[in-house]
N, C-alpha and C positions, 0 to 999 in steps of 0.2 A: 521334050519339046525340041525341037531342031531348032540352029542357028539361025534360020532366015524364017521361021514361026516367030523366031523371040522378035528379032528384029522388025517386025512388024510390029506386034502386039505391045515391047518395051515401050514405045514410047507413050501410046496412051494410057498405059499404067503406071507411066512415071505422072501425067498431067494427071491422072484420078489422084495418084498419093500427095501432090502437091495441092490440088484445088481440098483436098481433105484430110491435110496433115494434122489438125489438131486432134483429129478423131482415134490416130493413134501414137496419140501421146496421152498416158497417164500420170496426172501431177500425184502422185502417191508419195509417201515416206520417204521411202526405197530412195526416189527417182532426186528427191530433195535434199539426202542424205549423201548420196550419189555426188552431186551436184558440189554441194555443202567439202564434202572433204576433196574434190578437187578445187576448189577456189582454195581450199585452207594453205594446201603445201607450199603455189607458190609466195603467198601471204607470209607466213611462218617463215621459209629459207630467207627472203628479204629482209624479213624485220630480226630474225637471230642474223643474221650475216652483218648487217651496218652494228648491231648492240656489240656485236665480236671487233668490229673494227675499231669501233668507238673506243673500249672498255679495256679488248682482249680477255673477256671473262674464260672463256670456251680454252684460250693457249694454256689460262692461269690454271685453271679446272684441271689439263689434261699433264701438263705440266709441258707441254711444246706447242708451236705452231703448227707441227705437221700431224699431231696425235689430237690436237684440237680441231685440225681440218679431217681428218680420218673419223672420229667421234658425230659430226654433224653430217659428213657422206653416208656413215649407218646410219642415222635416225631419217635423211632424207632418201633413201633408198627403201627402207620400211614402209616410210608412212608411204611410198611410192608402190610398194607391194599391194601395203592394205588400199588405198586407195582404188587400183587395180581389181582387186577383191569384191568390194563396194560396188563397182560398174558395171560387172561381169554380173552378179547378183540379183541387182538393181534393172538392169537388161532385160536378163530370163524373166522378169515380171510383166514388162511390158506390151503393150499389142503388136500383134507380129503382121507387116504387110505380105502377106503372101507369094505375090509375085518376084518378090525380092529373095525369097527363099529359094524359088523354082527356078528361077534363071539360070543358068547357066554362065552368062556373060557376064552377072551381078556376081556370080562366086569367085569367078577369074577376078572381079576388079577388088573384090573382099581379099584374098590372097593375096596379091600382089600389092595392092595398098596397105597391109601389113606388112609384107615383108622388105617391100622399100619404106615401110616407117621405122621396122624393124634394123635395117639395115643401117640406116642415118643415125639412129641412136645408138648402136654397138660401137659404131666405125668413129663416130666424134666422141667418144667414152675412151675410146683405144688413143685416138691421135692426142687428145687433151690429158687423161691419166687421170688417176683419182683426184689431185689437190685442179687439178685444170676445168675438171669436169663439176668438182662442188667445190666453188668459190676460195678456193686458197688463196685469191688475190686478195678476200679480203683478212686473210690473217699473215699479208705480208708475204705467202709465197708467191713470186711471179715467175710467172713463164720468159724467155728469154727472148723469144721473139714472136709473133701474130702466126699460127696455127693456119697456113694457108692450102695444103695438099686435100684430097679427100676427106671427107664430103665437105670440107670449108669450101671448095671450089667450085662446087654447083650448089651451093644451098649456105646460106649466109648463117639462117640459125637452123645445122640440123638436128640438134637434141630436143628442141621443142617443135620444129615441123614435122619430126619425124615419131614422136609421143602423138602429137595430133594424128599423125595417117593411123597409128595402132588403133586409136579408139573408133577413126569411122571404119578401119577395115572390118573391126569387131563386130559393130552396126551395122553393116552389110551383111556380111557372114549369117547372122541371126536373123536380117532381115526385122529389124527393129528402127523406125522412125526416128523415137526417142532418142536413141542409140546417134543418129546423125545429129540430131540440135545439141545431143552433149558435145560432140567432137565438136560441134562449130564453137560453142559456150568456152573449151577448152583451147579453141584456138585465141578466141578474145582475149584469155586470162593470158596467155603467156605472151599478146601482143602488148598488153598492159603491165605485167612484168618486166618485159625489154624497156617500156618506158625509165621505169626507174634503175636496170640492171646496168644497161649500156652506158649512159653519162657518167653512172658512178666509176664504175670500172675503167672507164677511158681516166677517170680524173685519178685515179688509181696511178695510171701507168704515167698520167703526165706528171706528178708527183715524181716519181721514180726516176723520169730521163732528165728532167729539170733538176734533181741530186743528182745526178751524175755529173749533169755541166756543172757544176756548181764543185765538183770535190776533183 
């Protein structure tokens, strides 16, 4: 199909798939299961991150701060795999719209919106480092100043916007409906994790500059 076929015809197959999206979504297992262990992770990293700050179980366990922050990056990098796994799985079952398959200008934005989610998640991995990236702040390792160069400087949160564009670019790609209300579902969870992440983590550092004035 030619660029300017699509471009006619895309749009009223976007208004078909939207006036009939629930027709391909199937609430199966799979799609719940799916679902289910993306809500878990961020859940889980919050609630073991404040019990570590609390307690310091996770330093005492490992016998340091930075092997207890290293210890919960592998478990949250795993379940970040399997999770992955789960979706990708859980996907291939679902009903496939068609014309999202065919398009051509639907695969460009599938590629591309992977690979700038891809990108925002490597590059804020890289600038933040392992303890910056899974919460060493709360086992006491701080960063020394606010991570401002790439991607900090076009995207506020790129680790979680940029997780979010993998999973619609994925849903495009496949041409899977489903596949899109997950990534929106996924975006919800981790606007709902900043709730709790950001305050804490600022009261983190205000802790921190407040002992300094203080010593």
């Amino acid at each position: 199909m030619s660029i300017v076929k699509e471009l006619s015809t895309l749009p009223a197959d976007l208004t078909h798939l939207a006036t009939n999206f629930g027709s391909y979504v199937d609430l199966n297992c799979q799609l719940k299961f799916a679902v289910a262990t993306i809500a878990f992770n961020p859940i889980f990293w919050n609630i073991v991150a404040r019990f570590e700050y609390n307690t310091h179980f996770l330093t005492k366990i490992a016998g340091s701060a930075k092997t207890g922050c290293y210890l919960l990056a592998i478990t949250i990098f795993s379940l970040g795999i399997y999770r992955d796994h789960v979706y990708h799985d859980a996907l291939l079952q679902q009903p496939t719209f068609q014309p999202l398959v065919d398009s051509v200008l639907v695969k460009a934005a599938a590629v591309a919106t992977f690979g700038l989610g891809n990108i925002f998640v490597l590059t804020s991995m890289y600038a933040l480092g392992v303890t910056g990236t899974y919460l060493g702040d709360y086992f006491g390792i701080l960063m020394n100043e606010r991570v401002t160069g790439f991607p900090f400087n076009v995207n506020d949160n790129p680790m979680y916007n940029g997780s979010t564009l993998c999973f619609l670019g994925t849903a495009l790609w496949y041409g899977k409906p489903a596949g899109i209300a997950v990534a929106g579902f996924v975006f919800v969870m981790y606007k709902i994790a900043l709730l709790f992440e950001e305050p804490f983590t600022a009261k983190i550092y205000a802790a921190r500059d407040e002992q300094k004035k203080n010593n």
